[in-house]
C-alpha positions in Angstrom: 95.9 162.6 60.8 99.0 163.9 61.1 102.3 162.9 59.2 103.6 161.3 62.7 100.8 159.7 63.5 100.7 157.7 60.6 104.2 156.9 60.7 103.7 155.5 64.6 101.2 153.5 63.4 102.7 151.7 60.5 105.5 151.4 62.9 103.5 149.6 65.0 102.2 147.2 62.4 105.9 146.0 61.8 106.1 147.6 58.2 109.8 149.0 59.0 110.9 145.4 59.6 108.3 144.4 56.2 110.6 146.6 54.1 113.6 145.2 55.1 114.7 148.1 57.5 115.4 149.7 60.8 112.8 152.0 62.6 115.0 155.0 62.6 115.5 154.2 58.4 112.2 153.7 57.8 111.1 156.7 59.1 113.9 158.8 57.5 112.2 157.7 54.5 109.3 160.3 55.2 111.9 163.2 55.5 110.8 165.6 53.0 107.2 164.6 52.9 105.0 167.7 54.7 101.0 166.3 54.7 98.4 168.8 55.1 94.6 168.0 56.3 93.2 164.9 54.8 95.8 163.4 53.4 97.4 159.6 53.6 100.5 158.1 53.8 101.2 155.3 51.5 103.4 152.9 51.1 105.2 152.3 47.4 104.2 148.6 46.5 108.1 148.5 45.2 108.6 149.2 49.3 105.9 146.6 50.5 103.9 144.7 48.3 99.8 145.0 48.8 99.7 140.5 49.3 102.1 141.3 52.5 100.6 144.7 53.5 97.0 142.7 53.2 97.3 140.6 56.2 98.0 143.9 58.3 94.7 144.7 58.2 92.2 143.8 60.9 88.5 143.9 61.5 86.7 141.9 64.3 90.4 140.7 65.1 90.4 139.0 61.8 93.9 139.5 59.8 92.6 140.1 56.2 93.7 137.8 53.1 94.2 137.9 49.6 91.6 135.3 47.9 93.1 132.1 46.6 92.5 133.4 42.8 94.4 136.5 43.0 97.8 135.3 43.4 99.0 137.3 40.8 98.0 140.8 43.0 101.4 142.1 43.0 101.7 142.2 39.5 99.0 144.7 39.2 100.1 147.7 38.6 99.1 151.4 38.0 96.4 152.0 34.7 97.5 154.4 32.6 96.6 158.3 33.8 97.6 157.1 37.4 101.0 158.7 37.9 101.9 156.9 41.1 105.4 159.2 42.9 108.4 157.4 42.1 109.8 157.4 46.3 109.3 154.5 48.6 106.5 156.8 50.9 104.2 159.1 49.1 100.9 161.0 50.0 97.1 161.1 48.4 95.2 163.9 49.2 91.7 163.5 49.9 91.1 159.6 49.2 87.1 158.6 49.1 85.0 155.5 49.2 83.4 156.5 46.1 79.5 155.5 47.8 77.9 156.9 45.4 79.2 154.7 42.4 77.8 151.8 44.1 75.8 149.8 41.4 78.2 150.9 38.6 80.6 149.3 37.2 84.5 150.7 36.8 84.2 151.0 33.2 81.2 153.3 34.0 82.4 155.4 36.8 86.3 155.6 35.1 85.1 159.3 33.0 82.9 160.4 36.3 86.1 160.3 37.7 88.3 162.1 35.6 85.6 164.5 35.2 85.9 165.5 38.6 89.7 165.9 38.2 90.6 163.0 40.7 92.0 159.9 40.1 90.9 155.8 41.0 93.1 154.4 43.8 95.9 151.7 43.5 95.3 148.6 45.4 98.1 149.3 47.9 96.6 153.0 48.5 93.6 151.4 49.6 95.3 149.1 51.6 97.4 152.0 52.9 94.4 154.1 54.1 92.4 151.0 55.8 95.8 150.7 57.7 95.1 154.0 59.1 91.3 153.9 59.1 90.0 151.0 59.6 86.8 151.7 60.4 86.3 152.4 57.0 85.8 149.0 55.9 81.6 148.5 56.1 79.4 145.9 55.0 77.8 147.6 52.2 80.0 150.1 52.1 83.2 148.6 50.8 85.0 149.7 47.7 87.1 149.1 44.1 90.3 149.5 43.6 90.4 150.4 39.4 93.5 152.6 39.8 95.4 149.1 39.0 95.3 146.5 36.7 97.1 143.8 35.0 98.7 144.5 31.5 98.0 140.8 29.2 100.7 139.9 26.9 98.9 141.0 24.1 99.0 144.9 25.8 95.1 144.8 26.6 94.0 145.0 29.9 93.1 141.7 32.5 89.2 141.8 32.8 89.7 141.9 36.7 89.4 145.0 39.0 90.8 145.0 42.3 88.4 145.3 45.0 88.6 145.2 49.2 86.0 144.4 51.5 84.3 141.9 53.9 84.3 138.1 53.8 81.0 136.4 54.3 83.1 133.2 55.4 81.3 131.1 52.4 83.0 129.4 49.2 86.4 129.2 49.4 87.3 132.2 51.9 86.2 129.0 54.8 83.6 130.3 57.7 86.7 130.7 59.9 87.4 134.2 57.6 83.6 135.5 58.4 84.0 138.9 58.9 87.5 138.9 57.6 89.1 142.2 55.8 89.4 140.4 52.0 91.5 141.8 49.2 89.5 140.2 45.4 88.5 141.3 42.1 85.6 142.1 40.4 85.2 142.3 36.6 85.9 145.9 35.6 82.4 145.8 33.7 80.1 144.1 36.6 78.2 146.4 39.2 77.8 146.0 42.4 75.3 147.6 45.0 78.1 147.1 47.9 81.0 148.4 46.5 81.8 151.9 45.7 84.7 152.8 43.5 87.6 154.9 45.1 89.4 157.8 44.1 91.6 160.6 45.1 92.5 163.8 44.2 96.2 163.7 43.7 99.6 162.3 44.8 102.8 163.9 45.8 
């Protein structure tokens, strides 16, 4: 999709007025950025944060939600390896579900990766290319997010792996979210046969 067409549509979603500026600002902000086929526009979480990006997305017109548990999201930040552009707007190229890691875990799948010479997505990259994409956002198909974790005071790593997908309107989410974009976690060393784990090949 086109650099343009991206921007339109985050303009459309409200982020300029999210990140505290003007249309004509916001999209100055994109300036020097020159995307190529298959890559994504994304919004630094310094810019936005992914707990006010997450309601922007929408699937059976559902807003999505951050579950009650994770109110710490915006504190997760980039693992180490992940060098995430230091500018308000940045690009991906080539961002993937990661299907075929379904049934392994993030701890598994973390040297397949860098094998391949790609790297996991951040939270607010996934959120970022569900903005554009919706569609990508399946039962059975959803996806991990290990690119970002929490640092513990001790310097280890939080246990939990961000994760978006679909709520089945039970527990806690409420039946009224059924169907419902939802922005979790998973533990980093738990599989699961619905979830792939998402990469991409660089940043700029």
């Amino acid at each position: 999709m086109p650099l343009a067409d991206q921007l339109d549509r985050l303009v459309a979603l409200g982020l300029p007025r999210l990140a505290g500026l003007g249309e004509k600002d916001f999209r100055a902000l994109a300036t020097e950025l020159r995307l190529a086929q298959g890559e994504l526009l994304v919004i630094h979480p310094k810019l936005v944060a992914p707990s006010i990006l997450t309601p922007l997305l929408v699937r059976d017109d559902k807003a999505g939600f951050v579950v009650v548990d994770m109110t710490d999201l915006d504190t997760f930040a980039p693992v180490a390896g992940v060098e995430v552009p230091d500018a308000p707007l940045y690009m991906i190229r080539d961002p993937q579900r990661g299907d075929e890691y379904r049934n392994q875990s993030p701890h598994e799948v973390a040297p397949q990766i860098a094998a391949r010479g790609r790297s996991p997505l951040t939270v607010s990259e996934g959120i970022c290319w569900l903005l554009q994409r919706p569609e990508l956002l399946e039962p059975n198909y959803c996806f991990m997010t290990p690119g970002s974790r929490l640092k513990k005071p001790t310097g280890g790593l939080d246990a939990r792996t961000p994760a978006i997908w679909i709520s089945g309107g039970t527990g806690r989410d409420g039946a009224a979210m059924k169907g419902a974009p939802k922005v979790g976690w998973c533990w980093a060393g738990n599989r699961h046969t619905w979830l792939g784990i998402a990469s991409c090949a660089d940043r700029g």
